[in-house]
C-alpha positions as CSV (number, residue, x, y, z in Angstrom):
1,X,-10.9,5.0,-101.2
2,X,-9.8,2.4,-103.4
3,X,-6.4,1.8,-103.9
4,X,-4.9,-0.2,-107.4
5,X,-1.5,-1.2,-106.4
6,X,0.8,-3.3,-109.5
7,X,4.1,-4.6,-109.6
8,X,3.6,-6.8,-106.0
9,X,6.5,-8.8,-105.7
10,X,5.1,-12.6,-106.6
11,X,6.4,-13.7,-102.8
12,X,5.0,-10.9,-100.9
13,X,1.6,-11.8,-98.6
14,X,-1.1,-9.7,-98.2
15,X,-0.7,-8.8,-94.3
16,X,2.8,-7.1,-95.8
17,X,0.7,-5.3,-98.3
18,X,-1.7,-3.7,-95.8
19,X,1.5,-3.4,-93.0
20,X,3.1,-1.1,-95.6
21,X,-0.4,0.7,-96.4
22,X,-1.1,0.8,-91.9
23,X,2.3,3.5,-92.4
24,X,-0.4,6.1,-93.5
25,X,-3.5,5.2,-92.2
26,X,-6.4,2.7,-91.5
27,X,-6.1,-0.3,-93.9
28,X,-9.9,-1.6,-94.5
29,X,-8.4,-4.4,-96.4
30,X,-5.8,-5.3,-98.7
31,X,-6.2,-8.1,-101.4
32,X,-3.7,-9.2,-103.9
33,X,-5.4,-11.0,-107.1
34,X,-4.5,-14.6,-107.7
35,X,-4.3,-16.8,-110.8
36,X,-7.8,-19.0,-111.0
37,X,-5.8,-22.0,-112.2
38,X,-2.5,-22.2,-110.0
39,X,-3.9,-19.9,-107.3
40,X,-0.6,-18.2,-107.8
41,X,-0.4,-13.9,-107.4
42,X,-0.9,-12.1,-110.3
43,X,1.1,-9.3,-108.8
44,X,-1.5,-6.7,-108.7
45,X,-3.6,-6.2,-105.9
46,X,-6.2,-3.6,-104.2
47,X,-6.0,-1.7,-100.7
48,X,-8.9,0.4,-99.4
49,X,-8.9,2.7,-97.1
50,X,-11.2,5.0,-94.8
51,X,-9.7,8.4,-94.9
52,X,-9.4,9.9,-98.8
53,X,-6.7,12.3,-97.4
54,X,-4.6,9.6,-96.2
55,X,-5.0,7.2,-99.2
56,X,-4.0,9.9,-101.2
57,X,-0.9,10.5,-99.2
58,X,-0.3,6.7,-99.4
59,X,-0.9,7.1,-103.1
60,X,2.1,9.6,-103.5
61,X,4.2,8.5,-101.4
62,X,3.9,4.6,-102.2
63,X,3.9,5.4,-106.1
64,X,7.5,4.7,-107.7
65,X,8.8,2.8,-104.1
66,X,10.7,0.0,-103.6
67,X,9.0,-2.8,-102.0
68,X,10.8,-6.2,-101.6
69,X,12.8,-5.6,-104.4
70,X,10.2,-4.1,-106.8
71,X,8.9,-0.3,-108.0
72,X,5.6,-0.4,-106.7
73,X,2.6,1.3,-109.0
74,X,-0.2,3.0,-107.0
75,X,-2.9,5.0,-107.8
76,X,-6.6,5.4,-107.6
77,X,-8.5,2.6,-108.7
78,X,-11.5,3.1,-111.2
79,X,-14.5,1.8,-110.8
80,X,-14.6,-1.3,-113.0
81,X,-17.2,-1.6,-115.9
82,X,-19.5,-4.0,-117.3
83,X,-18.6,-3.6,-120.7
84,X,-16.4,-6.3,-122.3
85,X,-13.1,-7.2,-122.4
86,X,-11.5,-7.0,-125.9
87,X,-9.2,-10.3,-126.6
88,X,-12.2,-12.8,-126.0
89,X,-12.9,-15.9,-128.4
90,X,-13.8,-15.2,-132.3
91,X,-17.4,-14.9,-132.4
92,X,-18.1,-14.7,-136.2
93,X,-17.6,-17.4,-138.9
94,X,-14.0,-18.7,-140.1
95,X,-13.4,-19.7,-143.4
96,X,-12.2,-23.1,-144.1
97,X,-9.4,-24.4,-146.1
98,X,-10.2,-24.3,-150.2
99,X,-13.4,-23.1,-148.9
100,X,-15.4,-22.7,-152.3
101,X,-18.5,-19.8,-152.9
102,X,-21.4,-20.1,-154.5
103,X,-20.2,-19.1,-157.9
104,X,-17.7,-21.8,-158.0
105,X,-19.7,-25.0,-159.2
């Protein structure tokens, strides 16, 4: 299963990220997302592991916990999508300044 875990603390590694997952289970592997640019964390991340039953115990007992000074959010990740993002750059045509129509000369 595929874990979503948010709110990482910005210091923590990912070896401490799968040591606190190993509590409940096999850790398959544990990735925390970093900035393209900086190469700085994001402070989200994803855990998978083998057994369902024991993510889902990690799930609920890890949501809502303290870890390194932060409430940890964890749940079940979803599967991601290939439609777009929402946010992206303007696509359509931008009026100018005193732009003038048509009917105007």
């Amino acid at each position: 299963m595929n874990i979503y875990v948010a709110n990482i603390p910005f210091k923590s590694t990912e070896a401490e990220l799968k040591g606190l997952f190993e509590q409940y289970g096999e850790v398959s592997s544990a990735k925390i997302i970093l900035d393209k640019f900086t190469q700085r964390s994001r402070g989200f991340g994803f855990v998978e592991m083998a057994d369902d039953s024991a993510a889902q115990q990690a799930i609920s007992s890890l949501n809502g916990q303290d870890f390194m000074g932060k409430i940890l959010v964890v749940n079940e990740a979803r599967p991601k999508t290939d439609a777009p993002r929402s946010g992206g750059f303007n696509r359509g045509g931008g009026g100018g300044f005193n732009r003038r129509s048509n009917n105007d000369y």
